[in-house]
Each structure stands twice: as structure tokens, then as C-alpha cells.
C-alpha positions in Angstrom: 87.7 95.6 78.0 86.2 97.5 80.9 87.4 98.1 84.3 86.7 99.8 87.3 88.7 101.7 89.5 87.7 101.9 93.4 89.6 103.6 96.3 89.8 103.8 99.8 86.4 101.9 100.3 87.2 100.9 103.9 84.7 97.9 103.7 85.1 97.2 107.7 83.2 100.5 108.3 80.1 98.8 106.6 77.7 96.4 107.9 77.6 93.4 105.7 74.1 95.0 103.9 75.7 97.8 102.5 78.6 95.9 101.3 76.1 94.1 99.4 74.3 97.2 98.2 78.2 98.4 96.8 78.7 95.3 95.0 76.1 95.8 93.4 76.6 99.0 92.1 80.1 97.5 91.2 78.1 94.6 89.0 75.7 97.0 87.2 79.1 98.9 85.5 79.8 95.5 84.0 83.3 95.6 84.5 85.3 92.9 83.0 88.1 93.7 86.0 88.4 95.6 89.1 91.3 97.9 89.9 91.8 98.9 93.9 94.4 101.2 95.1 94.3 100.4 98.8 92.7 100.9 101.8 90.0 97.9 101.3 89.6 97.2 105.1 92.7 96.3 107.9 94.6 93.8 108.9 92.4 91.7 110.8 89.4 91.9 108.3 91.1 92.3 104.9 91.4 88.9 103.4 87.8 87.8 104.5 86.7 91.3 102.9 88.4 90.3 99.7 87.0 86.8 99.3 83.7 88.3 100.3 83.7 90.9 97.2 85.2 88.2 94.7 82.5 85.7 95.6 79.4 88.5 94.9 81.6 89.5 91.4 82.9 87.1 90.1 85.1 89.0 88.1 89.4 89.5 88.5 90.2 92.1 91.2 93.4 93.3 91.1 95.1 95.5 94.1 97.1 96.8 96.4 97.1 97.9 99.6 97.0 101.1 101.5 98.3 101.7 105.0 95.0 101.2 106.6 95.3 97.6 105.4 97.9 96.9 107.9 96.2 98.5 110.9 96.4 96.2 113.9 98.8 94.3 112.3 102.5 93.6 111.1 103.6 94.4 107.8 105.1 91.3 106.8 102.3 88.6 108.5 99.9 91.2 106.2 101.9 90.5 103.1 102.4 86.8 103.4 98.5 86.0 103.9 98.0 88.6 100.9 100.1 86.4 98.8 98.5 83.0 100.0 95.4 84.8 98.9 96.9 85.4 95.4 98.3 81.9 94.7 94.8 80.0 96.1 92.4 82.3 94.4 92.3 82.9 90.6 90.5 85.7 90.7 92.2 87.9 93.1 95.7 89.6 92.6 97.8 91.3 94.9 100.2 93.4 92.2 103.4 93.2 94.2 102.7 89.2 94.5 101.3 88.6 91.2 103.4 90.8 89.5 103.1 92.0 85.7 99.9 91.5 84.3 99.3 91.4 80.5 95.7 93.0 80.3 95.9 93.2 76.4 98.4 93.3 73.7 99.3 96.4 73.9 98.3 97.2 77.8 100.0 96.4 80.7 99.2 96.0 84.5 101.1 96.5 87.4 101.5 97.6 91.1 102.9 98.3 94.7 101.6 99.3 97.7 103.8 102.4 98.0 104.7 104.2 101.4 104.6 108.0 102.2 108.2 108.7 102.6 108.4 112.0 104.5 110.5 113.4 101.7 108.0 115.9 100.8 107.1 118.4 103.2 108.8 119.6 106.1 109.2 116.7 108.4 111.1 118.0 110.8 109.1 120.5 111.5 105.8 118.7 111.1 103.8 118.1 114.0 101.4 115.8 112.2 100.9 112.5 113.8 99.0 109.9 111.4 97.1 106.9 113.4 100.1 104.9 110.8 102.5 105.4 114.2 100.0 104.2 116.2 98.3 101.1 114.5 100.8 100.0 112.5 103.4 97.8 114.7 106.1 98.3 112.5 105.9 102.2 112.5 104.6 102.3 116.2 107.7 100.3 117.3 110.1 102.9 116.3 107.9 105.9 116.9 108.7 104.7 120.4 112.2 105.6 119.6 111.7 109.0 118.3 110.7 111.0 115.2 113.5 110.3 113.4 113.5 106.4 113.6 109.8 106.4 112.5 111.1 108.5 109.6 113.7 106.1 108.6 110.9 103.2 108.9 108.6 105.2 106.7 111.4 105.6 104.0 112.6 101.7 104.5 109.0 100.5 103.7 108.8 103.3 100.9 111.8 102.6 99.5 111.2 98.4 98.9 108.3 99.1 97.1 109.7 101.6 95.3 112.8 99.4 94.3 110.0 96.6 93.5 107.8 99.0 91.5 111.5 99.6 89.4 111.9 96.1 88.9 108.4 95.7 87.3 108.5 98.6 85.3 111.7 97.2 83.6 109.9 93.9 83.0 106.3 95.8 81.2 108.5 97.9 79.2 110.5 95.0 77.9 107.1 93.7 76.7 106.9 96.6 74.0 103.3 98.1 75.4 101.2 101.2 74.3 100.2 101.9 77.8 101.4 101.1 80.9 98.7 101.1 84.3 100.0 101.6 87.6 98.4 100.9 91.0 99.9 102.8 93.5 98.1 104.0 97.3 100.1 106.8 98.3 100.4 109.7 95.5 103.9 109.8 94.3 103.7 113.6 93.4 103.2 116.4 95.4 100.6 118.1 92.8 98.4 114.9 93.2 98.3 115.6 97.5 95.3 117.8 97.0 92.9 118.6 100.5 90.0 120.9 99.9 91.4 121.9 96.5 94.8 122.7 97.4 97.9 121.3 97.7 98.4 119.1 101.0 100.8 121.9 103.4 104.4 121.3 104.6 103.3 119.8 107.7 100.8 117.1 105.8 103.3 116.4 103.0 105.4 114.3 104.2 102.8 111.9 105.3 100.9 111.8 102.2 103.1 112.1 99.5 105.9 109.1 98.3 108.8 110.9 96.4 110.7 107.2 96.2 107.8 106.2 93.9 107.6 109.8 91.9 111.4 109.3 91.1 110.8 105.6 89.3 108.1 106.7 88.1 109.9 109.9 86.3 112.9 107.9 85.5 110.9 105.2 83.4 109.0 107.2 82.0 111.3 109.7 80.6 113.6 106.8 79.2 110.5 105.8 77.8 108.5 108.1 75.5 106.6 106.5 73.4 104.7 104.6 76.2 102.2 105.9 78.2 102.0 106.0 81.9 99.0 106.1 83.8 98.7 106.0 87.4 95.9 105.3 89.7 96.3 106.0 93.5 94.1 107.0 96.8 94.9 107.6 100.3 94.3 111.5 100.6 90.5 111.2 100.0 90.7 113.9 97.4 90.5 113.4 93.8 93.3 115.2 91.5 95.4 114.9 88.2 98.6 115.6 87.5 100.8 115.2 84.5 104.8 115.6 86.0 106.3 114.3 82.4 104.8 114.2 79.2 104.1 110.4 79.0 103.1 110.5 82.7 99.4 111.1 84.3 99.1 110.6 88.1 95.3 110.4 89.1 94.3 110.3 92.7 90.4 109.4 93.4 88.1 111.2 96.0 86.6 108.9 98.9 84.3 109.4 101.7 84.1 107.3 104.7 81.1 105.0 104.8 80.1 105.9 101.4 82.4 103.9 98.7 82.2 104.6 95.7 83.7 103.5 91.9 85.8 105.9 90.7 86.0 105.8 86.8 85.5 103.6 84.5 88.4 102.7 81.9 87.4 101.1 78.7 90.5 99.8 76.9 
């Protein structure tokens, strides 16, 4: 089985003619699946982008979303039409609605969006403002209220999916698998919050990094050793690897703005 990891792709910033030309590089890989960690489009365009890349491929897509997926929108009205999308087409599968995905005996698929928590870093210090606060009306509401409401937003949204992403983790690894696959968007590490080659600074941290997620993540894997982890996520545009337990790989993917491109190609 072969499939395709993508990233931060931001299809809206395309015309419809180099959508077409990126498909297309998707289809000549093959894939038997796609894997997206977020980021796709936003709010207002994302499920028309999705039906419009499972109607040129033909082929399961399975994803989550990143926090420019909810630009211009509300978190929850994103999340409902993502799972109508789910349950009326059988190709496409939003992870935290479809939930644990049995790729092959002995691999298992899963996901959540993920949130940066502002747990790494120096938050209260940071005077980092993310366009999250701004285009986001769930974040931009309490930003309105100060700093410190918008941080306890940020750590509410991070800490459901992080909960979720438990609750799924306990379900694959009742299934008995080799390998476990994890879609995330924000990296839940701060080794894998890499800008030009380094580590993302104090004052970037806390907006690009998930702890919540790192701390599932550790704690299933450690009570679990002879599985092994592997983690795909995006949202800092710079590719890295990490490796925080044994069992455990984090791998963030590189993106560019107007130029999408596939990431790797997993053949399992």
C-alpha cells in the first residue's frame, strides 16, 4: 500500500489551473491513499476544495485540519459541515469524525486537528500575534478580552483534541497493531517547531507548538513499546524529525505558499 503525505497546500491561494496541475502530480505517485495534515484552504472554501481534489483522484483522502481551515469562520459550524462531508462521501475522511482507521493488519490510522496551546514558549512575554486571533471567531472573540482569555481559548481547543486524540489512541492500541500513524497539524514537540533550521524562539513557541498533544502522545507510547508511533504534522512550513521516546517519531513537512507540494511517500 502506498500513500502520500501533503501539507499545508493552501489550495484557495491557487487558481483552479494549478490545482489541476497539483493533482496531477498527486496521480502520477500512484498513491493508493492520501494523508493531509491541515491547512487545505479556509472556512469558506474548504469543503468545495475537498470534493474538488477527490473528484480529480479518485482515491481515499484522509485529514485533518489546520487553523487556517477555520479562517473566516466558527470552529464548531467548520466541524459539523466537515463531518457531513465524511458521512456523504466515501472517499473523504475527516480523522476526528471518522475516527480509527484499520489501513492494514497490522497498521493503524488515526487523527486530530490539534491546537497550539501556548504551553511552550514564553507566552506571557510573547508579543507574537498570529492572524488565528484575528480570523478565527472563536479566538478573536476572546482576544477582545485580553491575552489571557485568548490563551485559555487556545488551551480549551487544544486540550478537546488532545483528550479525543487519547481516546483514539486507546481504541488502535486495543487492536494489537505494529504501527500506529498519526495526523496531527500543529507539532506536539518543541524539537519538531523548526524556522530556518532552528528551533521556533520563546516568543513563537507558544503559537506553534501543542504540549497537550506531546503529553498523549508520550504517555501512549511509553505504556506501549512494542508499537510504533509515527507522526505526521505541518503548520510551521519547515520540515523536521524528532524522536522524544524510543517508539515515537514526530515528522513535520516543509510548505511554501503557492507552491504545494507531496511530501513523502509511505509504502506500507
Amino acid at each position: 500500500m502506498k500513500l502520500t503525505w501533503l501539507t499545508d497546500i493552501h489550495l484557495n491561494f491557487l487558481e483552479k489551473n494549478k490545482r489541476e496541475e497539483f493533482y496531477q502530480k498527486i496521480i502520477s505517485v500512484e498513491p493508493d491513499a492520501v494523508l493531509i495534515t491541515g491547512d487545505i484552504a479556509e472556512a469558506p472554501s474548504i469543503e468545495d476544495m475537498m470534493k474538488e481534489m477527490v473528484s480529480y483522484l479518485h482515491k481515499p483522502i484522509y485529514f485533518v485540519l489546520g487553523n487556517h481551515d477555520y479562517y473566516f469562520g466558527e470552529v464548531a459550524e467548520v466541524r459539523e459541515a466537515m463531518i457531513t462531508l465524511t458521512q456523504t462521501n466515501n472517499k473523504l475522511y475527516w480523522l476526528p469524525a471518522s475516527g480509527v482507521q484499520q489501513l492494514t493488519n497490522e497498521i493503524i490510522l488515526l487523527g486530530q486537528d490539534g491546537w497550539a496551546d501556548g504551553r511552550l514558549g514564553d507566552y506571557e512575554n510573547s508579543r507574537v500575534s498570529l492572524n488565528d486571533s484575528r480570523l478565527i471567531n472563536d479566538l478573536f472573540q476572546k482576544k477582545l478580552l485580553g491575552r489571557m482569555q485568548l490563551l485559555k481559548k487556545m488551551q480549551e481547543l487544544a486540550d478537546v483534541d488532545a483528550a479525543k486524540l487519547h481516546d483514539d489512541l486507546i481504541k488502535a492500541v486495543q487492536l494489537n497493531p505494529k504501527k500506529i500513524i498519526v495526523l496531527t497539524h500543529v507539532p506536539p514537540f518543541r524539537e519538531a517547531c523548526m524556522h530556518l533550521g532552528k528551533i521556533s524562539d520563546e516568543d513563537y513557541l507558544p503559537f506553534f507548538g501543542s504540549k497537550a498533544t506531546g503529553d498523549v502522545l508520550t504517555e501512549i507510547a511509553e505504556k506501549n513499546p512494542h508499537i510504533e508511533f509515527l507522526v505526521f504534522c505541518g503548520h510551521t512550513h519547515s520540515e523536521s524529525q524528532c524522536q522524544p521516546v524510543s517508539n515515537l517519531i514526530v515528522e513535520a513537512g516543509n510548505a511554501e505558499y503557492y507552491h504545494p507540494a507531496v511530501q513523502k511517500i509511505i509504502k506500507i
